[in-house]
C-alpha positions as CSV (number, residue, x, y, z in Angstrom):
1,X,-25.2,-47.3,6.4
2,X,-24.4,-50.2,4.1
3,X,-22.0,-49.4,1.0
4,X,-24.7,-48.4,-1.9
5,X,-25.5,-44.9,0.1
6,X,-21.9,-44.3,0.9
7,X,-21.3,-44.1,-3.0
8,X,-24.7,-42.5,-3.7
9,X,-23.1,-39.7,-1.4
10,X,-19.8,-39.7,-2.5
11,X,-20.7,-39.5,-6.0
12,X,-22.9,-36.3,-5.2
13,X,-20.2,-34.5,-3.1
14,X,-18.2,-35.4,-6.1
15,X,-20.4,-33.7,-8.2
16,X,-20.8,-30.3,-6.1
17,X,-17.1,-30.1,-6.1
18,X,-17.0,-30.2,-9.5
19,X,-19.6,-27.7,-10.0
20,X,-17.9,-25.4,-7.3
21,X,-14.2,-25.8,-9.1
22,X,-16.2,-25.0,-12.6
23,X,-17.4,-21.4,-11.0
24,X,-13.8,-20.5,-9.3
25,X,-12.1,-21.0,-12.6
26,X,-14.8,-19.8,-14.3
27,X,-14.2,-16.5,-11.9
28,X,-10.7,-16.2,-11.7
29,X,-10.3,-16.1,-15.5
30,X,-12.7,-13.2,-15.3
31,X,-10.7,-11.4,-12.9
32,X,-7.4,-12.2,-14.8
33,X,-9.3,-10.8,-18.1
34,X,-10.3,-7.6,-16.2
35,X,-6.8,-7.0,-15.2
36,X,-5.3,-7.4,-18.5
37,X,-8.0,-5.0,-19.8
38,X,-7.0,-2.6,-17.4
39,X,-3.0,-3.1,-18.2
40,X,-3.9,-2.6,-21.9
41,X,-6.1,0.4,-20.8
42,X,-2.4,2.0,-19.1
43,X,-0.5,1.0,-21.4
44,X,-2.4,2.7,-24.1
45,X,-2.5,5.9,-22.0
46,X,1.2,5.7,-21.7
47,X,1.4,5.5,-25.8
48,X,-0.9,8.1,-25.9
49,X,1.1,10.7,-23.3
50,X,4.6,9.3,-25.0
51,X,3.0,10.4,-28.7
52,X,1.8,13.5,-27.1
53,X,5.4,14.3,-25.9
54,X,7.0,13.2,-29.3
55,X,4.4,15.7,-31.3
56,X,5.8,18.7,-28.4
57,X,9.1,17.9,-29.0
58,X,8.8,17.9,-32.9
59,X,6.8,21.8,-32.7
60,X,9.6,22.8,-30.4
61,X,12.3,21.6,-32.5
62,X,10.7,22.9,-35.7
63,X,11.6,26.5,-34.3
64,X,15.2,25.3,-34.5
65,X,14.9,24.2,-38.6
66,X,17.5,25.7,-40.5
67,X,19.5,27.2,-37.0
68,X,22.8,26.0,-35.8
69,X,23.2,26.0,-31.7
70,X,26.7,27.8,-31.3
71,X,27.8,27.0,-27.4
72,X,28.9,29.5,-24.8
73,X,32.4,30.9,-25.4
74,X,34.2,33.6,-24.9
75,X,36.0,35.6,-27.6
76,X,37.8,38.9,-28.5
77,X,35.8,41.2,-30.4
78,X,36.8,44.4,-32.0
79,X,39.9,45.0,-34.5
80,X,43.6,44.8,-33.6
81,X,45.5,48.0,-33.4
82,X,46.6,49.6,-36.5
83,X,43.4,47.8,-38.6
84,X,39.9,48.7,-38.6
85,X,37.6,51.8,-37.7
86,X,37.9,53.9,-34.6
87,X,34.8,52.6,-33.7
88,X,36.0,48.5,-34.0
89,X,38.9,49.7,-30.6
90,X,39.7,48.5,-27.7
91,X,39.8,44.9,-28.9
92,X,38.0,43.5,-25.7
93,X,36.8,40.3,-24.1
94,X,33.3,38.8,-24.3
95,X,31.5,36.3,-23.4
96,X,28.0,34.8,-24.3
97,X,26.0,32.2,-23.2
98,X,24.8,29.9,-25.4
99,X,22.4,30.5,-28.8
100,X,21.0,29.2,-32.0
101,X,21.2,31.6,-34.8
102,X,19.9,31.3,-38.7
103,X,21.9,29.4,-40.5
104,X,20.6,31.9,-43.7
105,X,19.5,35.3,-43.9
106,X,15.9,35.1,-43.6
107,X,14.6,34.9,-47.3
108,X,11.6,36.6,-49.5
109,X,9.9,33.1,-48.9
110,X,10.2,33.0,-45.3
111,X,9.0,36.6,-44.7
112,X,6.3,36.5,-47.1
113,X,5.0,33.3,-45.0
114,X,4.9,35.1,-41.5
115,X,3.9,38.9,-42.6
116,X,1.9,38.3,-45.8
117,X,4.1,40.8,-47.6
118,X,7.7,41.0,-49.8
119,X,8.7,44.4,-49.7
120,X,12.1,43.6,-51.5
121,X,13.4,45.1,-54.0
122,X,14.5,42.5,-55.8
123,X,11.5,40.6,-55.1
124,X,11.5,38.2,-58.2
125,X,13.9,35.9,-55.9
126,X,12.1,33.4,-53.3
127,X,15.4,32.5,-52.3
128,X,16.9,35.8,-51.9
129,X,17.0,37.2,-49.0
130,X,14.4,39.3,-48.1
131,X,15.4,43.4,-47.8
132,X,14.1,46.6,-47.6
133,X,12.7,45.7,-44.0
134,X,13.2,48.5,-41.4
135,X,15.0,47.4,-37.3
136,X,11.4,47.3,-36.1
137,X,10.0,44.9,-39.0
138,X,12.8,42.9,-38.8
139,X,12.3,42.6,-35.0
140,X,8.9,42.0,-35.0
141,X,9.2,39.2,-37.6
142,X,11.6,37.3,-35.6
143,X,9.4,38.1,-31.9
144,X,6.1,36.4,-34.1
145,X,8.0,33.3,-34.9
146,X,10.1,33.2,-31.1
147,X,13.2,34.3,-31.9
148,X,15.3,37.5,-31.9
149,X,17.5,39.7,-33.2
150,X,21.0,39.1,-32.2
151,X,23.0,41.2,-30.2
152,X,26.0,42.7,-32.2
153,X,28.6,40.6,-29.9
154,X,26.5,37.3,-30.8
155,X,26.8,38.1,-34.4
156,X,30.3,38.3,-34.4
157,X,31.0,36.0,-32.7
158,X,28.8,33.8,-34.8
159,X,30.5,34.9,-37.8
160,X,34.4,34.8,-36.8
161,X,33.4,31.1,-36.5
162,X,36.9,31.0,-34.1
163,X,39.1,33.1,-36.5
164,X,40.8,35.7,-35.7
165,X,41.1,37.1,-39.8
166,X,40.1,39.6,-41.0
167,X,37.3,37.5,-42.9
168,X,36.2,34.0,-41.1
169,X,38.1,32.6,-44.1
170,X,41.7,34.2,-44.1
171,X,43.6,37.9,-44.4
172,X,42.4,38.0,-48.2
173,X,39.1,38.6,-49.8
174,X,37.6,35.4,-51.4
175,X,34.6,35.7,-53.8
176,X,34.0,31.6,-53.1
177,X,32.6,33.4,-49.6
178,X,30.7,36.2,-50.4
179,X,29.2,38.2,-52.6
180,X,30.2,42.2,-53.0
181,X,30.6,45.0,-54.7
182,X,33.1,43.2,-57.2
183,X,31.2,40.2,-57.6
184,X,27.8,40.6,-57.0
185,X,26.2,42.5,-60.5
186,X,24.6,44.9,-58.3
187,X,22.3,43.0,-56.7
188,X,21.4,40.2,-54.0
189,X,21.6,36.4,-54.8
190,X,19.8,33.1,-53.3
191,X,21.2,32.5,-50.0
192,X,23.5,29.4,-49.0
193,X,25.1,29.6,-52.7
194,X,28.9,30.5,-51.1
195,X,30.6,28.5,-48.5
196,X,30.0,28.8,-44.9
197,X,31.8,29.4,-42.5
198,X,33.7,27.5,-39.7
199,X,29.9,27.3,-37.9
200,X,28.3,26.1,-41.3
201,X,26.9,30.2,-41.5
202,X,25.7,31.2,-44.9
203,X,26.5,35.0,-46.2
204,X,27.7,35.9,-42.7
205,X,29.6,38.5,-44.7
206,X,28.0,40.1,-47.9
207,X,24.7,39.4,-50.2
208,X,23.1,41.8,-47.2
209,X,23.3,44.0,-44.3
210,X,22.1,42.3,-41.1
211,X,20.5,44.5,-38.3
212,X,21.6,43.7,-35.0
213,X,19.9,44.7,-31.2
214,X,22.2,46.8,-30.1
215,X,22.1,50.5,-30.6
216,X,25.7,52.0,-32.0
217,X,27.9,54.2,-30.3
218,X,31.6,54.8,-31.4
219,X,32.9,54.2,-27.4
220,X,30.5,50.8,-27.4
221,X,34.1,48.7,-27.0
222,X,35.4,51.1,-24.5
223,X,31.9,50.9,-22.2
224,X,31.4,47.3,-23.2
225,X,30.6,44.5,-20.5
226,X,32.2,41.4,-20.8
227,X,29.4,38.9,-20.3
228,X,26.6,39.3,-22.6
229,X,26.6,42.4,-23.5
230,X,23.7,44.7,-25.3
231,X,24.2,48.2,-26.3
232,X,21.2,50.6,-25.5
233,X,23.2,53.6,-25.1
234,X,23.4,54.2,-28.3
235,X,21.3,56.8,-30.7
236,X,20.7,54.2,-34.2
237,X,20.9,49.9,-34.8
238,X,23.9,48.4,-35.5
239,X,24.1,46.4,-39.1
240,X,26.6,44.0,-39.7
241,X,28.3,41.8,-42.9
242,X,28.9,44.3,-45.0
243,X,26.9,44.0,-48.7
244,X,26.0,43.4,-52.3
245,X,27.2,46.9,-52.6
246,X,30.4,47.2,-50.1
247,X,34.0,47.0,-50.7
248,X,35.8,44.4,-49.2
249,X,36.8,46.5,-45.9
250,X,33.4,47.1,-45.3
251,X,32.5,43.3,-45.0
252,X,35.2,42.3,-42.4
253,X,34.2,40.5,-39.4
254,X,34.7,43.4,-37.3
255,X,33.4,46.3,-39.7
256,X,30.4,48.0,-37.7
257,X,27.6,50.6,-39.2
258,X,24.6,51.6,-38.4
259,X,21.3,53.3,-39.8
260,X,17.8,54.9,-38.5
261,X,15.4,52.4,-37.2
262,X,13.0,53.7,-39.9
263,X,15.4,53.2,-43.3
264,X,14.7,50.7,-45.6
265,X,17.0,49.7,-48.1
266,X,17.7,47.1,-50.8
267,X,21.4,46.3,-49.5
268,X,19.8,45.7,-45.8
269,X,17.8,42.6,-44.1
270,X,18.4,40.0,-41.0
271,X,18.3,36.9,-39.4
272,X,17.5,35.6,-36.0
273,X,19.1,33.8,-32.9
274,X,16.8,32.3,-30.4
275,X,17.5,31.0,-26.7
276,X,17.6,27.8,-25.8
């Protein structure tokens, strides 16, 4: 074979290599793009599930607006002997597991959002908090949006805020704190307008009577459980706070009452705790 076909064939194989590197490139680019596709594919899935999570998270933690998460403790509830009602003795040990409670009594606003109504009496006050609400309205308000009443020994304990006073501020009534009978022209007032307490608890004491769970009984503290307790024994719902229209014993931390399931009244309304 003299040397012009030995080039005539080397320059074709030449050529079919190149033609056959041309297609593998061409191929593997392909195969590259595919995958990167597929990656971007994921990787919006994952942005997708991540935003899904991060609008769950945001509905769940909207229940929690406006609450304050009070850990577990344990406390001693009840008045010491020679102060207080019959009904505030033994002074007893309690503890409770963790909660979130209302930072405010739940106002006009709120209510009129959830139930379509404002049955207060002084209803010309969005801010106030709403009243005239009977044990079951109040506890079907706070079941709609997934929350509860609180027990009586979560209430106290909320509002003691760690003190052991009289008042979660001290041994003396302050009107910077509450309002009452001296202060409060016979009426309610816009919620979150006095200081809070130790917990950062608006109107803990005052501006309204809150219902509570539990059912009252004068021997509650003498029958009382120590963890997590809950009254059922009991004939009528505990309030607690004291009023608008209560002298300053009757809105002292440990100052207990209670009323029908049924009564409404201008001087009574709620908030709510809910579980974690």
């Amino acid at each position: 074979m003299n040397k012009f076909k030995i080039n005539i064939i080397l320059i074709i194989f030449v050529l079919i290599f190149s033609i056959y590197a041309a297609e593998i490139k061409i191929f593997l680019k392909s195969s590259e793009y595919s995958s990167d596709s597929q990656n971007v594919g994921d990787k919006d899935t994952q942005y997708s599930q991540d935003e899904t999570e991060t609008s769950s998270d945001h509905l769940n933690k909207e229940k929690y607006i406006n609450m304050k998460w009070i850990e577990p403790d344990c406390f001693i509830m009840g008045s010491p002997e020679g102060e207080g009602d019959f009904d505030e003795h033994p002074q007893h040990k309690v503890c409770l597991k963790g909660y979130y409670i209302d930072r405010y009594e739940v106002t006009q606003k709120e209510y009129e959002k959830i139930t379509g109504k404002n049955p207060s009496v002084f209803s010309n006050c969005p801010e106030c908090p709403v009243e005239y609400v009977s044990w079951q309205e109040a506890k079907e308000y706070c079941d709609r949006i997934g929350k509860r009443l609180p027990t009586e020994a979560e209430w106290e304990y909320a509002a003691r805020a760690k003190s052991e006073k009289r008042y979660y501020w001290g041994n003396n009534i302050d009107t910077s704190y509450l309002w009452y009978s001296a202060n409060s022209n016979s009426r309610t007032h816009p919620v979150g307008k006095k200081k809070p307490n130790a917990f950062g608890l608006y109107d803990m004491l005052g501006n309204v009577r809150e219902w509570c769970l539990d059912k009252f009984s004068e021997n509650t503290y003498r029958l009382s459980e120590i963890n997590n307790p809950v009254a059922t024994t009991g004939k009528y719902p505990v309030l607690r706070g004291g009023s608008w229209l209560d002298d300053e014993n009757k809105v002292r931390c440990a100052a207990r009452a209670s009323e029908k399931s049924k009564t409404k009244d201008s001087n009574i309304g709620f908030r709510c705790v809910a579980d974690k």
